[in-house]
BAKE-453997 format. One record per residue: residue number from 0; x, y, z of N, C-alpha, C, O in turn. Coordinates in steps of 0.02 Angstrom, whole numbers, plus 32768, in hexadecimal, padded with zeros to 4 digits. Atoms other than C-alpha are relative to their C-alpha. Last residue first. Layout:
N
[node NUM,[X,Y,Z],[X,Y,Z],[X,Y,Z],[X,Y,Z]]
...
This chain:
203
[node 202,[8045,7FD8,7FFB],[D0D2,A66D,1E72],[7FF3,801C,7FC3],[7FC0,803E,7FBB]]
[node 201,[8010,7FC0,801C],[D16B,A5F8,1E68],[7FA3,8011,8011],[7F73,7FEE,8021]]
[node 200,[8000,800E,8039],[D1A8,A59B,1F09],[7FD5,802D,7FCB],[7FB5,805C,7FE1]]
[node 199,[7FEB,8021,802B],[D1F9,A5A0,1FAE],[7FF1,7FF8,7FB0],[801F,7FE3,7F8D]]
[node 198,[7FCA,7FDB,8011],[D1AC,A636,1FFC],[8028,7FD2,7FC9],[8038,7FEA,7F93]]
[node 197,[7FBA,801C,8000],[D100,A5E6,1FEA],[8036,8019,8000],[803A,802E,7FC7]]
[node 196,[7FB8,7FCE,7FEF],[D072,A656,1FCC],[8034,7FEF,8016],[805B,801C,8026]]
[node 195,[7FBA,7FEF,8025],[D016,A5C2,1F7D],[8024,803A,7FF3],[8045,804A,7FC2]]
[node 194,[7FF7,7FAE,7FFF],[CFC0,A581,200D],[8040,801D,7FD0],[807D,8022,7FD8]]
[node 193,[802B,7FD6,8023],[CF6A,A4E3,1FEA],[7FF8,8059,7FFD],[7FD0,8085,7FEC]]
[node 192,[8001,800B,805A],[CFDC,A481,202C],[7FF8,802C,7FC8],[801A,803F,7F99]]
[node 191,[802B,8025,8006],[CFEB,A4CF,20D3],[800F,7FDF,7FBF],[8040,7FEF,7F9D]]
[node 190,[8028,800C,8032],[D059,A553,212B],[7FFF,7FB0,7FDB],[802D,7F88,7FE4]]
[node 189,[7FFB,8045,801B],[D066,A55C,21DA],[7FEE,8014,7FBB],[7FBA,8034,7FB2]]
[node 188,[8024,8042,7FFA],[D056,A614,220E],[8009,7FCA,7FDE],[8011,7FD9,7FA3]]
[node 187,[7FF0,802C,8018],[D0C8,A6A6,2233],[7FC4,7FC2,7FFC],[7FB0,7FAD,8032]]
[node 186,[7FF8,804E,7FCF],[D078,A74B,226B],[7FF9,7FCE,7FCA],[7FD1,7FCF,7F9B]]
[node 185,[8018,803E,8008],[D0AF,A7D8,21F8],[7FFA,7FCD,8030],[802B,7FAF,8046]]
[node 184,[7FD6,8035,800F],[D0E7,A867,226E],[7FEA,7FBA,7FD9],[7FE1,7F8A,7FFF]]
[node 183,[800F,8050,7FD5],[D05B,A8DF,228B],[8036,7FD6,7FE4],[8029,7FCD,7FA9]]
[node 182,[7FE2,8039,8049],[D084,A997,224E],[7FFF,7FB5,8039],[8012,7FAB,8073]]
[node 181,[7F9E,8014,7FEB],[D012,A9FE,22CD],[800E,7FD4,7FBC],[7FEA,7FBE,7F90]]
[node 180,[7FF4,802F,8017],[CF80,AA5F,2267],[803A,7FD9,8021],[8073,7FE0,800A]]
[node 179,[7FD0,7FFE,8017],[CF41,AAFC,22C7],[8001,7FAE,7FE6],[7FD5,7F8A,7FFC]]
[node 178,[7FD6,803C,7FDF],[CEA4,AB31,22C8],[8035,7FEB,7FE9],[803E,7FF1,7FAD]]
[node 177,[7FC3,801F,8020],[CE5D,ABDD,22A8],[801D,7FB3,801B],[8033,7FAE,8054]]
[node 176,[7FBF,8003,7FE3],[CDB5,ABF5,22F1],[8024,7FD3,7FE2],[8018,7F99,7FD3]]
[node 175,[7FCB,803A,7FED],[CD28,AC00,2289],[8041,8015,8016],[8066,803C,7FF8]]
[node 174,[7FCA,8008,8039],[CCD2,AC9E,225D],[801F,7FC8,802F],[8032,7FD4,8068]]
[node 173,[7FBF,7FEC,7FEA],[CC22,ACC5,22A2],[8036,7FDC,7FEC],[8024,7FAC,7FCA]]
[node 172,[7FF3,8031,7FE7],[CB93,ACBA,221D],[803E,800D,8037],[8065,8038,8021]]
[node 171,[7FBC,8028,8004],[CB4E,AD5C,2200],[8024,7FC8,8029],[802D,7FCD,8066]]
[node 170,[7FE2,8001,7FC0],[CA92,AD7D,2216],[803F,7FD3,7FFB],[8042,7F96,8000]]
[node 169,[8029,7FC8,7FE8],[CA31,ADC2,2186],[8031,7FFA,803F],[8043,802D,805D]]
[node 168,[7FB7,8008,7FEA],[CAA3,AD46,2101],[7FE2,8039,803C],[8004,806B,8033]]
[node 167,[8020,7FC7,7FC6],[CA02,ACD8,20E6],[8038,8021,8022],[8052,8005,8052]]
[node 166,[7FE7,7FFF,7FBB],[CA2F,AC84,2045],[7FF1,8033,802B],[7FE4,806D,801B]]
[node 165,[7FEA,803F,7FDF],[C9E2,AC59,1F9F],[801A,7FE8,804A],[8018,7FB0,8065]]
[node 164,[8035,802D,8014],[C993,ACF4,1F81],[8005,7FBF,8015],[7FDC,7FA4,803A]]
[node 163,[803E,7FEB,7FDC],[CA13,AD71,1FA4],[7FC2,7FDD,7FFA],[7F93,8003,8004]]
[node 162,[7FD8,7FF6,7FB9],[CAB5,ACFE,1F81],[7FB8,802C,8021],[7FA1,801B,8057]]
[node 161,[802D,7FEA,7FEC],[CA78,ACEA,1ED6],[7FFD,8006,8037],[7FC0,8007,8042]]
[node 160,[8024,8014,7FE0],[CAE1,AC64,1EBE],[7FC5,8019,8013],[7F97,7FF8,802B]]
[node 159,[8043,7FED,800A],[CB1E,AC88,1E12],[7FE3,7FDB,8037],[7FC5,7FA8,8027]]
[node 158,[8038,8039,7FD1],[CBB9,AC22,1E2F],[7FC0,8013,7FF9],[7F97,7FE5,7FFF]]
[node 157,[8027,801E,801F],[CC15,AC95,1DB5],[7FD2,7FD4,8015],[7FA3,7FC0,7FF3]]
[node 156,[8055,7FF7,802D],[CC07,AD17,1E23],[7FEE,7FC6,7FCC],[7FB4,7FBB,7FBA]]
[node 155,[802F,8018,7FE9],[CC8F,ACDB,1E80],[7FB9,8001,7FE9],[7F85,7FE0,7FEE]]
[node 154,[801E,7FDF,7FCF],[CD0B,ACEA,1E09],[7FC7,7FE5,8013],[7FA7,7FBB,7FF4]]
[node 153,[802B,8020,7FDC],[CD7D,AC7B,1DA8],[7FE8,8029,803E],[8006,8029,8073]]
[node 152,[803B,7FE7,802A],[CDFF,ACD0,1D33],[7FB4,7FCC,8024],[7F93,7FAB,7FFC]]
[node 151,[8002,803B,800C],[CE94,AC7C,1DA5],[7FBA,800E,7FB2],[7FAE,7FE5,7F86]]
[node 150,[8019,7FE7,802F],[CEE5,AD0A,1DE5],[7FE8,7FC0,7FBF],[800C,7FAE,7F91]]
[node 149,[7FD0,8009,8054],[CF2C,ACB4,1E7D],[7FBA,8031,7FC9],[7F81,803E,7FDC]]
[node 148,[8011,7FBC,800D],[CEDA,ACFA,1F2D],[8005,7FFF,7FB7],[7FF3,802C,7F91]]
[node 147,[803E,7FD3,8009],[CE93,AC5E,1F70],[8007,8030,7FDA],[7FD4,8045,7FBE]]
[node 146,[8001,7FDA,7FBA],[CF27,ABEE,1F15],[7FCD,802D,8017],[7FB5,804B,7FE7]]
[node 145,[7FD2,7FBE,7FF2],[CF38,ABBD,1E7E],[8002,801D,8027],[801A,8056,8022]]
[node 144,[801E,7FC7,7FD1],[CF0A,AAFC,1E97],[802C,8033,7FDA],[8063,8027,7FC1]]
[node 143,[7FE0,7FE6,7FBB],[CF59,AA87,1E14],[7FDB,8044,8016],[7FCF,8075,7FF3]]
[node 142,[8017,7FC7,800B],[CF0C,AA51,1D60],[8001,8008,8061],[7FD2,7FF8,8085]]
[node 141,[7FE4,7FF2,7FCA],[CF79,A9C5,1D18],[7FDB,8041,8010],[7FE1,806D,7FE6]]
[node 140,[8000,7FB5,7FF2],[CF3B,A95B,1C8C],[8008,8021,8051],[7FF5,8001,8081]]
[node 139,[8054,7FD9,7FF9],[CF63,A8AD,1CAB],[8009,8063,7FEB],[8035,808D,7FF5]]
[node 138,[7FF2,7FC6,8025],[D003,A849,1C82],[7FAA,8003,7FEF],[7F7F,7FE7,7FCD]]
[node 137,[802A,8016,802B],[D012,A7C5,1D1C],[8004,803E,7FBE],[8034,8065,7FC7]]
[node 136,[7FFB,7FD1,8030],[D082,A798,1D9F],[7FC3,7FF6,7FCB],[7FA4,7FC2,7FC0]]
[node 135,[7FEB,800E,8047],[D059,A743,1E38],[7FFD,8048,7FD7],[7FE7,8080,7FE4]]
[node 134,[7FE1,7FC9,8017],[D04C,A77A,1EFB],[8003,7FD5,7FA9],[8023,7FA2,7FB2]]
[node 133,[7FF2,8025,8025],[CFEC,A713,1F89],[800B,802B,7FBF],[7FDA,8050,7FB5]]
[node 132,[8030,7FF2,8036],[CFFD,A76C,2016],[8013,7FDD,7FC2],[804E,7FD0,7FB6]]
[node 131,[8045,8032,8009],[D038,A710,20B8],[7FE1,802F,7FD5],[7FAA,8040,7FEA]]
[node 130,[802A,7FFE,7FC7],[D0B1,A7B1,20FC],[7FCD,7FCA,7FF7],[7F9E,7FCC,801F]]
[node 129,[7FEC,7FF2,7FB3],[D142,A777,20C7],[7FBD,8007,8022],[7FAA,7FE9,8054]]
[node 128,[7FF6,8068,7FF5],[D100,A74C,201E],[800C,8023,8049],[7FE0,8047,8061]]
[node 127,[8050,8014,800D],[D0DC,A814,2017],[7FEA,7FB1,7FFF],[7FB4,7F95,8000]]
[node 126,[802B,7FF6,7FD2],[D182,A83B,2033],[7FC5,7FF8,8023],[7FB6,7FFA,805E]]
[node 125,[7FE8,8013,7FC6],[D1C7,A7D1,1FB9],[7FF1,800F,803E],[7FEB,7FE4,8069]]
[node 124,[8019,805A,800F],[D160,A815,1F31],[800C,7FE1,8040],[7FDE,7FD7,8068]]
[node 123,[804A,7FF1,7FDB],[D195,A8BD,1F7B],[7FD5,7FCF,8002],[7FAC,7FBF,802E]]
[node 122,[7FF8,7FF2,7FBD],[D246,A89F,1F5B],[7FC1,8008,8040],[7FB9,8008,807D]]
[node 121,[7FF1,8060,7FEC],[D21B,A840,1EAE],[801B,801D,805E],[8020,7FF2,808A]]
[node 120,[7FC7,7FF7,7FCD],[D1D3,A8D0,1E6F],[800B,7FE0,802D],[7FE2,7FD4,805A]]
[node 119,[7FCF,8028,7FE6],[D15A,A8DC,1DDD],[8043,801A,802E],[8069,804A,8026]]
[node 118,[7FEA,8018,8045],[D0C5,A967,1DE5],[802C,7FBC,800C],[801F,7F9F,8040]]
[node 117,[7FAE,7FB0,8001],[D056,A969,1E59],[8023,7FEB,7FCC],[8017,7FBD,7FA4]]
[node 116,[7FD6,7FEA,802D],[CFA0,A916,1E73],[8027,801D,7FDF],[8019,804C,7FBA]]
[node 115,[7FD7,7FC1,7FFB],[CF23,A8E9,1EFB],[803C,7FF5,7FBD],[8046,7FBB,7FAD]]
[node 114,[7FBF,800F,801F],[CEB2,A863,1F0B],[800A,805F,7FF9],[7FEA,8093,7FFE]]
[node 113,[7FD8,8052,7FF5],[CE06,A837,1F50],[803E,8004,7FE4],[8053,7FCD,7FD0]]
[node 112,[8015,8012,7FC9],[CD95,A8EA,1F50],[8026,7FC5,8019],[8022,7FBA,8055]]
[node 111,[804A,8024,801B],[CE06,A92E,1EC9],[7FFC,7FE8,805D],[8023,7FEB,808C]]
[node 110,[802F,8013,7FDA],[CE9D,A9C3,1EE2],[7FB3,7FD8,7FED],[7F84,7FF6,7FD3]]
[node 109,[8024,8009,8017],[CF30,A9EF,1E67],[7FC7,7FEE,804D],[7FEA,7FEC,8080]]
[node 108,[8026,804A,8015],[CFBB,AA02,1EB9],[7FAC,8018,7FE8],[7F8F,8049,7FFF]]
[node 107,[8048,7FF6,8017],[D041,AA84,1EAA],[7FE3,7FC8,7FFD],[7FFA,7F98,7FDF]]
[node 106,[7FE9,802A,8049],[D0D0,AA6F,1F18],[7FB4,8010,7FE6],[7F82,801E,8008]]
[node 105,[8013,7FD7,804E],[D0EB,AB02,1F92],[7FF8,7FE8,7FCC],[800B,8004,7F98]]
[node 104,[7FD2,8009,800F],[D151,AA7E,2023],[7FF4,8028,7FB0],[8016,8020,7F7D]]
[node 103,[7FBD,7FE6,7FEE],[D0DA,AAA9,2096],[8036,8002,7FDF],[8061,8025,7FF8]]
[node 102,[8011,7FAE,8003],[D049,AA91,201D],[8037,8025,8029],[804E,805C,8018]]
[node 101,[7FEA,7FE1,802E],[D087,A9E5,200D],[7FF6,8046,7FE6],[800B,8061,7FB4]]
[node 100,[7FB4,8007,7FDD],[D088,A9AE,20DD],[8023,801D,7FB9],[805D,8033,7FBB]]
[node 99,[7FE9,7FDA,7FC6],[CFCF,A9F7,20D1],[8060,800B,7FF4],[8084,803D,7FF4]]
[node 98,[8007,7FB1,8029],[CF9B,A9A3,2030],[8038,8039,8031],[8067,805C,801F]]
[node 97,[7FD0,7FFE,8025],[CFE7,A8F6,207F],[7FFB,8057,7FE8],[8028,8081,7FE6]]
[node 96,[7FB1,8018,7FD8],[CF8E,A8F9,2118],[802E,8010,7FBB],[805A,8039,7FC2]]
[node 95,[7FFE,7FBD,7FE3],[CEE6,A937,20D0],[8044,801E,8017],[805C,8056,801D]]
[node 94,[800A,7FD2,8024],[CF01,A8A1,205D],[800D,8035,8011],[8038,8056,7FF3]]
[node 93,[7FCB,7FF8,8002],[CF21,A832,20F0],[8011,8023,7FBD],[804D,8022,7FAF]]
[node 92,[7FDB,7FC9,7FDD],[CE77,A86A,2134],[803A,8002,7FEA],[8052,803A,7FF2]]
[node 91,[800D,7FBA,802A],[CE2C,A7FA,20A3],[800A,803D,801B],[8000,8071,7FFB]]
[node 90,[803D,7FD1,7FEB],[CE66,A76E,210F],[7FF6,8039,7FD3],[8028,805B,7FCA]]
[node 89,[7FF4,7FB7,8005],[CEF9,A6E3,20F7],[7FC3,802A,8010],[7FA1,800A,8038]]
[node 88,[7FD1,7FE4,7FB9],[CF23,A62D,211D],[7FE1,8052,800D],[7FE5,806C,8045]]
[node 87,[7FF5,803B,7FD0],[CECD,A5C8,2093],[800B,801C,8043],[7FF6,8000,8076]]
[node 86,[8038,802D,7FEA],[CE93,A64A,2028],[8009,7FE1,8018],[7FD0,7FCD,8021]]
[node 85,[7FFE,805F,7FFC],[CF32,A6AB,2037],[7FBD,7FF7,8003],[7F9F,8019,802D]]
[node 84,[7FF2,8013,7F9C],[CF01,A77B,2028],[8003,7FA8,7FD4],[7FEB,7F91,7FA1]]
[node 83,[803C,8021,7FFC],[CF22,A79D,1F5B],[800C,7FE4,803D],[803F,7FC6,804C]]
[node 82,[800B,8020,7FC3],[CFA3,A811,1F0D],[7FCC,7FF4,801B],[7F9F,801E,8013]]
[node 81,[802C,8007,7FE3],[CFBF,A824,1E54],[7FF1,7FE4,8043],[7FE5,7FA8,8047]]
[node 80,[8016,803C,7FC0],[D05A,A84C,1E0C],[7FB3,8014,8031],[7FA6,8048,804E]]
[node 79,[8026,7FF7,7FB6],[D055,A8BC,1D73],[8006,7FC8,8034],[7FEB,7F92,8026]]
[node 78,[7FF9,8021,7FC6],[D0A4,A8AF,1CC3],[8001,8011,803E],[8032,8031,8050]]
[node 77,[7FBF,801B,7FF6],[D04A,A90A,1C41],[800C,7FD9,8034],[7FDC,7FC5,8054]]
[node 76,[7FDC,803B,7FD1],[CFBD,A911,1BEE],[8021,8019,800B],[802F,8046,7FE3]]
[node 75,[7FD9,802B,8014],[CF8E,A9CF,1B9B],[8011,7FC9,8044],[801D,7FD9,807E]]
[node 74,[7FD0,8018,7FDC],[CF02,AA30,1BEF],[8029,7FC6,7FE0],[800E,7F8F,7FE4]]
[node 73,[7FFC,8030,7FEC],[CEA0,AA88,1B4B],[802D,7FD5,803A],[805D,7FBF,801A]]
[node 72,[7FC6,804E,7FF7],[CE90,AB22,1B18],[7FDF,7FBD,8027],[7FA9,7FB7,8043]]
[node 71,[8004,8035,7FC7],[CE11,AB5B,1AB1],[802B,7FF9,8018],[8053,7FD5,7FF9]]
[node 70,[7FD9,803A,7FE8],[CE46,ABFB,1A3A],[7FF1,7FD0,804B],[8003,7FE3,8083]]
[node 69,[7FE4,8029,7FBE],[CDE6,AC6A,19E7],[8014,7FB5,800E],[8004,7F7F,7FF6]]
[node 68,[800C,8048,7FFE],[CDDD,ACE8,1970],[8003,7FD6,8035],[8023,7FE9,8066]]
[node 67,[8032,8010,8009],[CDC2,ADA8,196F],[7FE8,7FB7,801A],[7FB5,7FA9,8039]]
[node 66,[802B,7FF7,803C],[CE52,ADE1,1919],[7FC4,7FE3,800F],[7FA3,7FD1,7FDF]]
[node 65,[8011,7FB3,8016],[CEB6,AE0E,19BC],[7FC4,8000,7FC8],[7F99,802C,7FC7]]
[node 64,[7FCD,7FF7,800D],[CEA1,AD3D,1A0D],[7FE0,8055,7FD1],[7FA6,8062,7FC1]]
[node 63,[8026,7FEE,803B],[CE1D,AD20,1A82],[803F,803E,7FD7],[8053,8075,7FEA]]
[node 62,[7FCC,7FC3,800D],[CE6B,AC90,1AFC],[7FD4,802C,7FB3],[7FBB,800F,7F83]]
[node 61,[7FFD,7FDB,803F],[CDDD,AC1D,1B3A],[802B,8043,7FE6],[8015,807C,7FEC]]
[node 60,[8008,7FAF,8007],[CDE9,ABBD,1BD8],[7FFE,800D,7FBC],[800E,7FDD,7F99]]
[node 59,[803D,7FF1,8011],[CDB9,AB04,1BC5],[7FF3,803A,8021],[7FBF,8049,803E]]
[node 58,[8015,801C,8053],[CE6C,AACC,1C09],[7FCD,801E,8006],[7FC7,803A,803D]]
[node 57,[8028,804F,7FDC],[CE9D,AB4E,1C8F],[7FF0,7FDB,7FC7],[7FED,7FF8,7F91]]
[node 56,[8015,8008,8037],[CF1A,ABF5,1C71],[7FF4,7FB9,800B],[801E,7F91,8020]]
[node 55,[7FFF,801D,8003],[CF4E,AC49,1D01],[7FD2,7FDD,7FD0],[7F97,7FEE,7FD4]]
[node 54,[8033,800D,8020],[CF6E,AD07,1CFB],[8003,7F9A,8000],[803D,7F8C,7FF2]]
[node 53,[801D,8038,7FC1],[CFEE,AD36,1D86],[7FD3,7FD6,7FF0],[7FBF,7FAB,8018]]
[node 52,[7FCC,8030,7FCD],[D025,ADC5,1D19],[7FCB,7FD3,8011],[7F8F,7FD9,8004]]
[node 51,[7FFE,7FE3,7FD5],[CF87,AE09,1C7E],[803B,7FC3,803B],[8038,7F86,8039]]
[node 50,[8045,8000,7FF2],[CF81,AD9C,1BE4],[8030,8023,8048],[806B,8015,8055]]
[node 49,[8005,7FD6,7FC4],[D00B,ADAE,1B61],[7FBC,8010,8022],[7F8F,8030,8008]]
[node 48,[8016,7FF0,7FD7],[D00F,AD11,1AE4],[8011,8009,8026],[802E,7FDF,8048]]
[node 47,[7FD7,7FD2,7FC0],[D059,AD26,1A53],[7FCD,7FF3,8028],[7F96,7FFE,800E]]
[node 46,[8027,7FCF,7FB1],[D001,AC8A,19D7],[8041,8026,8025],[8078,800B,802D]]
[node 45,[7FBD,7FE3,7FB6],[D050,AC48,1941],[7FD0,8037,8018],[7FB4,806B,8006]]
[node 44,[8005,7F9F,8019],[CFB8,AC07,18C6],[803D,7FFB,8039],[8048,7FCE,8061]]
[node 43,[7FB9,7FFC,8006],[CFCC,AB33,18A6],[801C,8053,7FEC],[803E,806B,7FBF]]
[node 42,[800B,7FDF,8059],[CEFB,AB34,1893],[803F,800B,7FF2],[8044,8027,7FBB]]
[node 41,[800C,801F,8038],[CF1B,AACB,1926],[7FED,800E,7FC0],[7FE2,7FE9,7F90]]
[node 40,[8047,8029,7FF3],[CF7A,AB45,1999],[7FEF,7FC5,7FD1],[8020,7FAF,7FB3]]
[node 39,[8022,8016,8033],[D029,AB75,199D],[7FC6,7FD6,8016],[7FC2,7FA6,803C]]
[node 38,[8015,804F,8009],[D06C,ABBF,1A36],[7FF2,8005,7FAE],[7FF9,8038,7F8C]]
[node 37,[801D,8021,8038],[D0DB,AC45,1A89],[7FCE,7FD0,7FE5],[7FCC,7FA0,800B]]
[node 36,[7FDE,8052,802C],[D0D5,AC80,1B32],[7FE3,8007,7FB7],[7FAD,801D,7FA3]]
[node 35,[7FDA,7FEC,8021],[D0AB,AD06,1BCA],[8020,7FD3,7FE1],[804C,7FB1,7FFC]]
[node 34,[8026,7FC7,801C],[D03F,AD07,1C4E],[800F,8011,7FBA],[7FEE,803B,7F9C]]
[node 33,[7FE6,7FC6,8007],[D096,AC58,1C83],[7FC4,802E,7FEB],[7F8D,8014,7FDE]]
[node 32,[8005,7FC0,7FB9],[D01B,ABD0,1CEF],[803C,8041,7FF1],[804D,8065,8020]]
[node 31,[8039,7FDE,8011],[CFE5,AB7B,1C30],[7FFB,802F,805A],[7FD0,8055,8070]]
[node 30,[8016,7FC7,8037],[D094,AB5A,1C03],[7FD0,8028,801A],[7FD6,8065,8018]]
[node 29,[7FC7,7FD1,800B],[D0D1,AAEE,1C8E],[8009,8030,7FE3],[8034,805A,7FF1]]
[node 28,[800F,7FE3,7FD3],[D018,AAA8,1C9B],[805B,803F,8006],[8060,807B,8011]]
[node 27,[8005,800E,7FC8],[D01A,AA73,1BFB],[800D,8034,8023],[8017,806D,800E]]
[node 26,[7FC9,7FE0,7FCE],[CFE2,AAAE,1B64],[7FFC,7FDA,804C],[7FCA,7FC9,806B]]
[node 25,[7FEA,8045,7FCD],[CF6E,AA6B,1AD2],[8034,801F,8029],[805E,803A,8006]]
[node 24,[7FB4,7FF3,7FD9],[CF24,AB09,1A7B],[8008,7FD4,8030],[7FE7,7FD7,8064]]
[node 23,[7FE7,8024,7FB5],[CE81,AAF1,1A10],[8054,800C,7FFD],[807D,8013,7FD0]]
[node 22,[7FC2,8026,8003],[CE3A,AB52,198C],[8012,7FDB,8036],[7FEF,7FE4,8068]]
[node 21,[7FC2,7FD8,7FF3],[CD7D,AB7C,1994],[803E,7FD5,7FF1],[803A,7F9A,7FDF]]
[node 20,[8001,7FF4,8042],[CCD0,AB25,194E],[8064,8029,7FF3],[8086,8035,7FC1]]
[node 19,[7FED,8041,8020],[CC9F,AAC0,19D3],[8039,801F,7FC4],[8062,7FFC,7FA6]]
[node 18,[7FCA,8018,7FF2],[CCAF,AB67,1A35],[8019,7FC6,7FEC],[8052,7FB3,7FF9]]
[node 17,[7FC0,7FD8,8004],[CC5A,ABC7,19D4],[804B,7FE9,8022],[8087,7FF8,8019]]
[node 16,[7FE9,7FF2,803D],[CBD7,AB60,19C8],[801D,8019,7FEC],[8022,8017,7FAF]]
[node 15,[7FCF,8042,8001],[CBCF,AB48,1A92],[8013,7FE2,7F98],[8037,7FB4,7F86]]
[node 14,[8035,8042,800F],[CB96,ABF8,1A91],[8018,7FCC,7FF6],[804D,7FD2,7FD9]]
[node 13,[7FE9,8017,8049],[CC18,AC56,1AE6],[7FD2,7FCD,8002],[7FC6,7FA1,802B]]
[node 12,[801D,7FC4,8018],[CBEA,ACB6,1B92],[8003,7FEB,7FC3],[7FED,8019,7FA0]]
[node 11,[8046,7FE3,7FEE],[CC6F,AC63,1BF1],[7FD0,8035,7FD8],[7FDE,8071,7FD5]]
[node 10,[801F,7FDC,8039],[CCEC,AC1F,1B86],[7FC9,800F,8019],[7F95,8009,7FF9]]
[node 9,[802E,8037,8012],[CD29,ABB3,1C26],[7FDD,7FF8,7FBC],[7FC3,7FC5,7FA5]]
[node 8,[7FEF,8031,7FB0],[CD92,AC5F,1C6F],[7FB5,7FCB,7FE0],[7F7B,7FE1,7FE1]]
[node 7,[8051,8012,7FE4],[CD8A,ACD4,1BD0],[7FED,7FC6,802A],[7FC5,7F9F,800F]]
[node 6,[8026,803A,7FFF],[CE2D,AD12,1B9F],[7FC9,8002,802F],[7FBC,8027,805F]]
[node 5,[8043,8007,7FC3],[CE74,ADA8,1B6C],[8000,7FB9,8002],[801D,7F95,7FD9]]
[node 4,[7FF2,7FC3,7FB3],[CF28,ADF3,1B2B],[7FAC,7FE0,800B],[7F8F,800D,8029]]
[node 3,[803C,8015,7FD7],[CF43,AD64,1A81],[8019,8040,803C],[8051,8057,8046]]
[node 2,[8012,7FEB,7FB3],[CFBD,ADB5,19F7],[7FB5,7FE7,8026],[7F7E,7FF4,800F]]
[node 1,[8044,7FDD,7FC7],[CFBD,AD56,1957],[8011,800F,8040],[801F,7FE1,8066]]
[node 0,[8017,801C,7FC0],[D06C,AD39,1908],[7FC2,8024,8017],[7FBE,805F,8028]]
């Protein structure tokens, strides 16, 4: 068995000929948020991989296994529900609405500018009809927030903003006041034809 202990957050720093040129590791998300796991890659090598606690492991990171070599991974499909404000009825606030009411409840979602994405769970599905979101299944790669503090191999530096050049930080911005979020009660509305968050039928 090859021992893996580093990785390289995107293969930063790897000529992209090295990376055409590597093994690949298909893993899902159940796999790729332990520190700590088996695999087989595509050269069919047995991988250990021990990477530092809390370590989160992203598709198109790069694991650099003891002898040198390396390993792509890749975000494996799987099955995901995809949530999407009603176009007929709904608002791209009811996104904000849903993240909110699923961050209380610690679920991992994924985050896009028009949809949101957790795993399967027909209690939350349900929830999420309730409120007028429009909810199907689908089998997507799965790549969920880690949280501000998570150990995610993603630092700020990689942004290369140049923060002294690009920005004028001479006179500090003052800090936003905290606001609170109330929980708003779905408000009920007529639904339409053309609205297929339906309680009655499949999604």
């Amino acid at each position: 068995m090859i021992q893996i202990s580093k990785l390289m957050p995107q293969g930063a720093g790897l000529a992209p000929v090295l990376l055409k040129r590597a093994a690949t590791l298909e893993l899902d998300w159940d796999v790729r948020q332990k520190s700590r796991f088996d695999a087989t890659d595509s050269l069919g090598r047995q991988l250990g991989v021990f990477l530092p606690r809390g370590t989160l492991v992203r598709g198109g990171d790069v694991l650099v296994a003891e002898d040198g070599s390396l390993v792509r991974v890749i975000a494996a499909p799987q099955p995901v529900l995809v949530i999407t404000a009603c176009a007929t009825h709904g608002s791209p606030f009811d996104l904000t609405r849903a993240a909110y009411h699923l961050g209380n409840r610690h679920v991992p979602i994924e985050l896009k500018p028009d949809h949101l994405k957790i795993e399967p769970d027909h209690v939350l599905a349900d929830m999420l009809r309730a409120m007028h979101l429009t909810v199907r299944e689908a089998t997507e790669a799965f790549e969920p927030e880690g949280g501000a503090y998570a150990s995610t191999g993603h630092s700020h530096a990689a942004h290369a903003h140049a923060h002294g050049e690009a920005h004028d930080h001479a006179v500090a911005a003052p800090k936003p006041k905290a606001i609170s979020i109330p929980v708003v009660a779905a408000v009920p509305h007529v639904h339409g034809p053309g609205c297929n968050h339906g309680h009655g039928h499949s999604h």
